[in-house]
C-alpha positions as CSV (number, residue, x, y, z in Angstrom):
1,X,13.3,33.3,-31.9
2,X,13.6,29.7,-30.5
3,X,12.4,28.8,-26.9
4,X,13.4,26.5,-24.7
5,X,11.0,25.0,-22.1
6,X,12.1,22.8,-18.9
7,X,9.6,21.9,-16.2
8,X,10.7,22.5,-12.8
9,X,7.9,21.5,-10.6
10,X,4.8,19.7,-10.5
11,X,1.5,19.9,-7.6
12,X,-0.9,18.0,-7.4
13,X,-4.5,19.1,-6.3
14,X,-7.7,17.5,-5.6
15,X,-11.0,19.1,-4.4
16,X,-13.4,17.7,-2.4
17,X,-17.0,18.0,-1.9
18,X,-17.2,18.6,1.9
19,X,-21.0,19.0,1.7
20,X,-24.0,22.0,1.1
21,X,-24.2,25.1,2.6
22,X,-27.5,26.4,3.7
23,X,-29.1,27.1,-0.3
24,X,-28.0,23.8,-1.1
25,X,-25.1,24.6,-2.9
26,X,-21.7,22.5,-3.4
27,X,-18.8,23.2,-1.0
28,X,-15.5,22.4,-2.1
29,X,-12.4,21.7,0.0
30,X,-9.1,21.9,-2.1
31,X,-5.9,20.3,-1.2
32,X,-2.8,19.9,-2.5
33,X,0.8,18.2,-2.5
34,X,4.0,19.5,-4.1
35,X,6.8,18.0,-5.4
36,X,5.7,15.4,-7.0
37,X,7.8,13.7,-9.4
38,X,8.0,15.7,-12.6
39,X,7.9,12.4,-15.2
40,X,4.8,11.0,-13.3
41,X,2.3,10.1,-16.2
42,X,-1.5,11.5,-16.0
43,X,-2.2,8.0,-15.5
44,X,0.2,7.6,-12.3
45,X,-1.1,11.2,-11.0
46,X,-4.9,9.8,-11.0
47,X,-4.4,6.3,-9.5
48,X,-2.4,8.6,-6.8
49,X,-5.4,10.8,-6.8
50,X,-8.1,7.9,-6.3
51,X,-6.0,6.3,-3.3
52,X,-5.9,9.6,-1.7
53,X,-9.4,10.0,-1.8
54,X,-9.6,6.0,-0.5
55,X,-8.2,7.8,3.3
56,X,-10.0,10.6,3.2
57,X,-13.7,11.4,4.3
58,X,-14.8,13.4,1.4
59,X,-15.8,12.7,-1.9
60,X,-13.3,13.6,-4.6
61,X,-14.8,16.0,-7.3
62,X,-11.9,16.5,-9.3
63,X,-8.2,16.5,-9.7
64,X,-5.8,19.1,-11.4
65,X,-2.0,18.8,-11.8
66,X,-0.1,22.2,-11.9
67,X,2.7,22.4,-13.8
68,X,5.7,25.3,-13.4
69,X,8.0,25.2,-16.7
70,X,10.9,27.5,-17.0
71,X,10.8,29.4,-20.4
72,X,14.8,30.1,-22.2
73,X,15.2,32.0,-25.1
74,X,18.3,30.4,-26.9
């Protein structure tokens, strides 16, 4: 059986360390943006990741990038 995939959408998300609660663990603050151009390299998606965290008060702890792909059995 063959299988076609397409990818239909891409988001991406970076959390934040917004500070310690009161055992001094890590909070995390996660936001995200959607639609981002599906042929954006890893490399484009991380500068875009690193001048996002430039405007924002927090300190960026990581980034993902979530991918939807649409799955055709031919």
């Amino acid at each position: 059986m063959a299988v076609s995939e397409t990818l239909i959408s891409k988001r991406l998300q970076v959390v934040f360390n917004t500070g310690m609660d009161a055992e001094f663990n890590p909070i995390y603050s996660t936001r995200s943006w959607s639609n981002i151009n599906t042929g954006a390299s890893a490399l484009n998606l991380m500068t875009l990741a690193q001048h996002l965290d430039g405007l924002c008060e927090h300190t960026m702890y990581l980034v993902r990038v979530a991918e939807v792909t649409e799955l055709e059995e031919q």
